[in-house]
MIDOMI-959068 format. One line per field, with one value per residue (C-alpha): residue number from 1; x negated, y negated, z. Coordinates in nm, 2 decimals. Each point is the difference from the previous one (the first is absolute). Layout:
<dolos>
sedo: (NUM/...) $
X: (X/...) $
Y: (Y/...) $
Z: (Z/...) $
</dolos>
This chain:
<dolos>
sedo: (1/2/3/4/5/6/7/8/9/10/11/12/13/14/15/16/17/18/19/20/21/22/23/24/25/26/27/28/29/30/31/32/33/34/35/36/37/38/39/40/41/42/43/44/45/46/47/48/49/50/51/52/53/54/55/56/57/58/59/60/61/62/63/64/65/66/67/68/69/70/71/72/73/74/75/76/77/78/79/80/81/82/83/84/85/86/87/88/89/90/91/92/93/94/95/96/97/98/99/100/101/102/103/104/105/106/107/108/109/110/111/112/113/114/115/116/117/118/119/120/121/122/123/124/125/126/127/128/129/130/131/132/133/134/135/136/137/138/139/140/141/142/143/144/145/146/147/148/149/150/151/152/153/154/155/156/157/158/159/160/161/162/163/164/165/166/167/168/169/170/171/172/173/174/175/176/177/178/179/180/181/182/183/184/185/186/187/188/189/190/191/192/193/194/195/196/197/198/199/200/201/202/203/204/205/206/207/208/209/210/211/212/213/214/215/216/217/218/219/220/221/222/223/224/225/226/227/228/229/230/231/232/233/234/235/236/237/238/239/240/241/242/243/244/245/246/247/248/249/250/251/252/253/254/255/256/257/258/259/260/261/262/263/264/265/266/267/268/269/270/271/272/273/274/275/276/277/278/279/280/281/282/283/284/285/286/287/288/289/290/291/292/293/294/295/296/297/298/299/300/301/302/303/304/305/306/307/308/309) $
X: (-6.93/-0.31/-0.33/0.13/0.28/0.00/-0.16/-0.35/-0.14/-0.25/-0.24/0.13/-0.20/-0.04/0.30/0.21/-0.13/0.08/0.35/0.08/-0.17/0.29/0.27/-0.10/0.00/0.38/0.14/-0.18/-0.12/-0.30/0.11/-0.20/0.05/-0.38/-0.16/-0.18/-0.32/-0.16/-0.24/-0.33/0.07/-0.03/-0.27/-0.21/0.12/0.12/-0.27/-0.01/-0.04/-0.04/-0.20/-0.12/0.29/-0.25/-0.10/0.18/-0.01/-0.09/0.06/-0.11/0.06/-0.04/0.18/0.22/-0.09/0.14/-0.05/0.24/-0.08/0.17/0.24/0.26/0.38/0.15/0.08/0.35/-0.10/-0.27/0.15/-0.38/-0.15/-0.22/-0.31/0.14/-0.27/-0.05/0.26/-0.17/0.05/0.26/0.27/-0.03/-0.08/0.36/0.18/-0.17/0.15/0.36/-0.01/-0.14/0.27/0.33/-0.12/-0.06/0.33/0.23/-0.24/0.04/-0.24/0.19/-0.04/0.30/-0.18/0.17/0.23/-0.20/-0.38/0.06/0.23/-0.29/-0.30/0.18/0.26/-0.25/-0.33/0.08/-0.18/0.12/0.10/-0.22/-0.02/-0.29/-0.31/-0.11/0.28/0.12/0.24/-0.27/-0.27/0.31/0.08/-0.39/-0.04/0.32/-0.12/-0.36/0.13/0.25/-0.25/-0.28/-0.05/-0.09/-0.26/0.07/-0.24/0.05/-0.17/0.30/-0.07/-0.32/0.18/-0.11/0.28/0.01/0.23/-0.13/0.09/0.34/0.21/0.13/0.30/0.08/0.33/0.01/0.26/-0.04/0.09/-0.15/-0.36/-0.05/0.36/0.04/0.35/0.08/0.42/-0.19/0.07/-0.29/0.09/-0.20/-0.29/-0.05/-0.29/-0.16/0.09/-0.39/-0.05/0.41/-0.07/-0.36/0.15/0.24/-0.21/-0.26/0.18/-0.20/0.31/-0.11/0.14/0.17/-0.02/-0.42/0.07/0.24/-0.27/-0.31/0.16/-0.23/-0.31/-0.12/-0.29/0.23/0.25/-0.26/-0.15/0.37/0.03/-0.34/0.06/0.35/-0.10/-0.32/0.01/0.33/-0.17/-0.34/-0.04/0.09/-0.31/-0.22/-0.17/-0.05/-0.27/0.06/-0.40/0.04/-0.12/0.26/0.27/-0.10/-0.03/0.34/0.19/-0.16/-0.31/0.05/-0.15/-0.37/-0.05/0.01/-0.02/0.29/0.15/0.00/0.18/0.31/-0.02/0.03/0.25/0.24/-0.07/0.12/0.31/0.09/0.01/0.24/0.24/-0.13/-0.06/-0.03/-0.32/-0.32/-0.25/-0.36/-0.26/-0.37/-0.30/-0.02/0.36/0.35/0.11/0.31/0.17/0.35/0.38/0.31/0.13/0.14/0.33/0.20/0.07/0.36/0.03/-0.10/0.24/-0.19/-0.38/-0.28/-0.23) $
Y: (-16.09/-0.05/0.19/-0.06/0.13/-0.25/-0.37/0.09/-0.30/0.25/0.29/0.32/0.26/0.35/0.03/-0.08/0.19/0.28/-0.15/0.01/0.32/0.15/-0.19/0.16/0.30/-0.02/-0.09/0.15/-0.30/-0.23/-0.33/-0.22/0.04/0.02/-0.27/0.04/-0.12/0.04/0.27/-0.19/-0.31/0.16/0.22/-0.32/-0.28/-0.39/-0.24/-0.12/-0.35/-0.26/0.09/-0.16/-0.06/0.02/0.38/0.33/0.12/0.36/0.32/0.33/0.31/0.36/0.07/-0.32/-0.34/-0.33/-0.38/-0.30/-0.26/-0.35/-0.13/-0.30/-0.07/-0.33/-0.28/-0.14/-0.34/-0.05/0.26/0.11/0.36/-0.01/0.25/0.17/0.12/0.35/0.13/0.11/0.03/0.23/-0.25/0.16/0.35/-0.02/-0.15/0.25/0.28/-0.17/-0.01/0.35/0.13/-0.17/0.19/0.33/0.01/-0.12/0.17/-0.33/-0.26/-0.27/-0.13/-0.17/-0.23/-0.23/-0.31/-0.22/-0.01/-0.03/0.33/0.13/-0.05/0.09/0.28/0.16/-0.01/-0.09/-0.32/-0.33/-0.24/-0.35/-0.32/-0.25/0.04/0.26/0.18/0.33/-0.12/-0.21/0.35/0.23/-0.23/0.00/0.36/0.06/-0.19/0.15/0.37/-0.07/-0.14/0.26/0.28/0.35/0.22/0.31/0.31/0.34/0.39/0.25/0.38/-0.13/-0.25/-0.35/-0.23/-0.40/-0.24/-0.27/-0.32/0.03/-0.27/0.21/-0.30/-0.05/-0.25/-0.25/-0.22/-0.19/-0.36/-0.31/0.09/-0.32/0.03/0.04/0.04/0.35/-0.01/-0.04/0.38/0.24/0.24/0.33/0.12/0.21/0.29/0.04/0.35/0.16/-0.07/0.08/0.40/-0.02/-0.12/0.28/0.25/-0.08/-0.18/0.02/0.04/-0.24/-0.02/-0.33/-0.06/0.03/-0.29/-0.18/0.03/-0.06/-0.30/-0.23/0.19/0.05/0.23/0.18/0.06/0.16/0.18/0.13/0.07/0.19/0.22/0.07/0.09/0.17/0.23/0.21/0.12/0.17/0.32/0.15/0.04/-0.20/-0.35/-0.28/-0.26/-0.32/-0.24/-0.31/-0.17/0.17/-0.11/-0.33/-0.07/0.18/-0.20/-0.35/-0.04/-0.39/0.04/-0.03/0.06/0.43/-0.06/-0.23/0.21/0.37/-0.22/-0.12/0.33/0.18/-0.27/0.01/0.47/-0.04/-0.19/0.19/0.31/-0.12/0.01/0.32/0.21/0.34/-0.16/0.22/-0.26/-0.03/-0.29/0.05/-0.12/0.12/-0.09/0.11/0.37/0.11/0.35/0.09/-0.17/0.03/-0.30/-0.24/0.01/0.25/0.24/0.05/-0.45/0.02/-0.06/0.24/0.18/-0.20/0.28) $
Z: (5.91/0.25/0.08/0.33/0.17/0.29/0.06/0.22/0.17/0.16/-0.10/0.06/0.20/0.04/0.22/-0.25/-0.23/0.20/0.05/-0.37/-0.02/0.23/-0.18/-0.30/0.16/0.12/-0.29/-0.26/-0.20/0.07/0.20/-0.29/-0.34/-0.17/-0.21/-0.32/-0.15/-0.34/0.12/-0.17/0.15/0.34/-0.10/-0.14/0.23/-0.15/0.18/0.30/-0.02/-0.31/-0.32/-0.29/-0.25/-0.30/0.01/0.03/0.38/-0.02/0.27/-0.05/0.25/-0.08/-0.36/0.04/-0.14/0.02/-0.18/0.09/-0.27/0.07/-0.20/-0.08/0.09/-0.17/0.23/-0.03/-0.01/-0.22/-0.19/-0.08/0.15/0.31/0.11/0.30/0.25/0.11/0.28/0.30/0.38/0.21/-0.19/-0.35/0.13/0.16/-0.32/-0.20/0.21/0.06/-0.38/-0.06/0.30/-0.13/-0.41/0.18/0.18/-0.30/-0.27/-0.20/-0.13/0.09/0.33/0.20/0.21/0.31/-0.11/0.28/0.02/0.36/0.08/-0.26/0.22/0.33/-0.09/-0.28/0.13/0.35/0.02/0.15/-0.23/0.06/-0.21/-0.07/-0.22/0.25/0.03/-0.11/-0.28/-0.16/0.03/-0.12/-0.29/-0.08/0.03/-0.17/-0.32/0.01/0.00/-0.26/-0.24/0.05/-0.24/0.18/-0.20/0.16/0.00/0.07/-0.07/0.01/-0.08/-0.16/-0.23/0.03/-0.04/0.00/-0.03/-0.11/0.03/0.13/0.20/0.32/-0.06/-0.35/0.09/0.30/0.09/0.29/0.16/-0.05/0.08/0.22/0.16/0.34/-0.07/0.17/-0.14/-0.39/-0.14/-0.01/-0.31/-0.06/-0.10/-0.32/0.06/-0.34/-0.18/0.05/0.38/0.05/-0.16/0.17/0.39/-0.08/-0.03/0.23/0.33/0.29/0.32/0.29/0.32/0.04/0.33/-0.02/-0.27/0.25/0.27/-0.24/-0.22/0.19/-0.19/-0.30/0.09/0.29/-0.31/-0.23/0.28/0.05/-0.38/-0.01/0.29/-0.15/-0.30/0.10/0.31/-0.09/-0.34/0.22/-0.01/0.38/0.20/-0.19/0.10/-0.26/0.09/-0.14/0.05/0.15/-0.34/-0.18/0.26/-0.01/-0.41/-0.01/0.28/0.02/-0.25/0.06/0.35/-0.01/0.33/0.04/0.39/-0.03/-0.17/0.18/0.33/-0.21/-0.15/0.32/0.15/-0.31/-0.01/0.34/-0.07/-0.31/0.20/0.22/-0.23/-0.14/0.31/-0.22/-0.17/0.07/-0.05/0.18/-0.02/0.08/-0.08/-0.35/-0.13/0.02/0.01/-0.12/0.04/-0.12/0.17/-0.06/-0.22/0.19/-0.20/0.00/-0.34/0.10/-0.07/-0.33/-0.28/-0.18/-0.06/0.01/-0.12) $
</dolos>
C-alpha cells in the first residue's frame, strides 16, 4: 500500500487537478485515495533543518503543542545504544505521513513497511533511489533511525480539556536492516505505532491530498504550508477574512531564518507553488501578512474511510 497511486517524476499542476477532479466525478469515487497525518504534527510543524540533540525542540500553534525530544536506538555492532539526532527536512515529514497513512487505512498499529529499502523510497514516497554518502538511502536510513527514536510530547485543548501526552514514542517497536547496509534485498520488517499516539492519530487524522505531497516532497516548508492551509482555511467561518502578520507567518513557518526579507520571497515563491496544487485555496499576501478566507478541502469527504470530525 502507497500514498501514491502512480510513480511521478514531475509536479503535477492545476490541469490535473482538474483532470482527477472529472474522474472522480464519473465514477463516483476520488481518483487518489487520501493520506493521513497526526493532526498536531501538521498543526505544529517537525523542523526544518538540523537541531540540537541536547534539548527538547518545541512548536506551539493555536491550542496545539508539540516537543520532539531526541532519543537512542542500539547499534547492532557495538551492541551499545546510540543518541539519534532529531529528524527534520521534507524526508521525515514524508515517512511520518507514509507511516501515519498505511495505520489510517488498516486501522492497526502495526505498520507493514516495503521488503526493499529501494522499492521503499521509490514506490512509497516516490523518490528515486540513489547510493553514496549523499544519497537518498544513506538520508532515508538516517531519517528513518532519527524518527524511530524520538519521543513526541503531544499537546492539545479539546472542548476546553487540556490533554498531553507526554512523553510518548510515536514508534514503540522498530525493526529495520542493518543500519549501515546498503543492502536493498536485506528485509525491512514493520513498524510498531505505540498504543497512545495509535488511539490519538485515530482520532485526530488530518486527510491530505497525496498528490500535493507527491508534488511538494522536495519541501519541507512547501509541505507544511500545504498542511496549514489544509487544515486551516476549510474550518473559517464563510465570509470572513483571517489575517495572519508577517511576524507570525514567519516564527510559525521558518523561525531559523533570520533574515524576515529573505524570508517573505521564499514565502511567496513556495504560497505560489502550494497553490498550484491547491487551486481552491483563497489565499492573499500584502504588505501586512497573509489573509485567509474559507475553501473547500482539498480532499474530498466522499474518500474518507470514515469522519474526521
Amino acid at each position: 500500500m502507497s500514498i501514491f497511486n502512480e510513480p511521478a517524476r514531475r509536479p503535477i499542476s492545476s490541469t490535473d487537478t482538474r483532470y482527477y477532479d472529472a474522474l472522480a466525478d464519473v465514477y463516483g469515487v476520488d481518483y487518489v485515495a487520501p493520506a493521513f497525518l497526526h493532526v498536531t504534527v501538521a498543526q505544529c510543524g517537525m523542523p526544518l533543518k538540523e537541531q540540537p540533540s541536547d534539548r527538547p525542540y518545541v512548536r506551539y500553534n493555536g491550542r496545539a503543542s508539540l516537543a520532539l525530544t531526541a532519543g537512542v536506538l542500539m547499534n547492532p555492532e557495538t551492541e551499545k545504544f546510540e543518541l539519534q539526532g532529531l529528524p527534520y527536512g521534507p524526508l521525515a515529514r514524508l515517512l511520518m505521513i507514509d507511516i501515519c497513512t498505511k495505520s489510517v487505512l488498516t486501522k492497526s498499529p502495526i505498520v507493514d513497511m516495503n521488503d526493499c529499502q529501494t522499492r521503499y523510497l521509490e514506490d512509497d514516497l516516490g523518490i528515486v533511489s540513489r547510493g553514496g554518502v549523499r544519497g537518498s538511502i544513506r538520508s532515508f536510513q538516517r531519517q528513518m533511525k532519527r524518527l524511530a527514536a524520538t519521543h513526541l510530547t503531544l499537546g492539545m485543548v479539546v472542548d476546553s480539556r487540556a490533554i498531553t501526552l507526554n512523553p510518548t514514542p510515536a514508534i514503540a517497536k522498530y525493526s529495520l536492516w542493518h543500519p549501515d547496509s546498503l543492502d536493498e534485498r536485506k528485509y525491512m520488517g514493520e513498524v510498531t505505532l505505540s498504543d497512545e499516539f495509535f488511539v490519538s492519530l485515530l482520532e485526530h487524522a488530518l486527510p491530505l491530498d497525496p498528490r500535493a505531497i507527491r508534488g511538494l516532497r522536495s519541501s519541507a516548508m512547501g509541505l507544511d504550508l500545504n498542511f496549514f492551509l489544509t487544515h486551516r482555511l476549510c474550518r473559517i467561518s464563510r465570509g470572513k477574512t483571517v489575517t495572519l502578520e508577517w511576524s507570525r507567518v514567519h516564527t510559525h513557518f521558518a523561525p531559523d531564518m533570520i533574515d524576515p526579507w529573505a524570508f517573505r520571497a521564499f514565502f511567496k515563491k513556495t504560497l505560489k507553488r502550494v497553490v498550484g496544487f491547491y487551486p481552491e485555496a483563497n489565499v492573499e499576501v500584502s504588505g501586512e501578512g497573509i489573509h485567509l478566507r474559507y475553501s473547500p478541502s482539498p480532499v474530498r469527504q466522499r474518500a474518507l474511510p470514515f469522519s474526521t470530525k
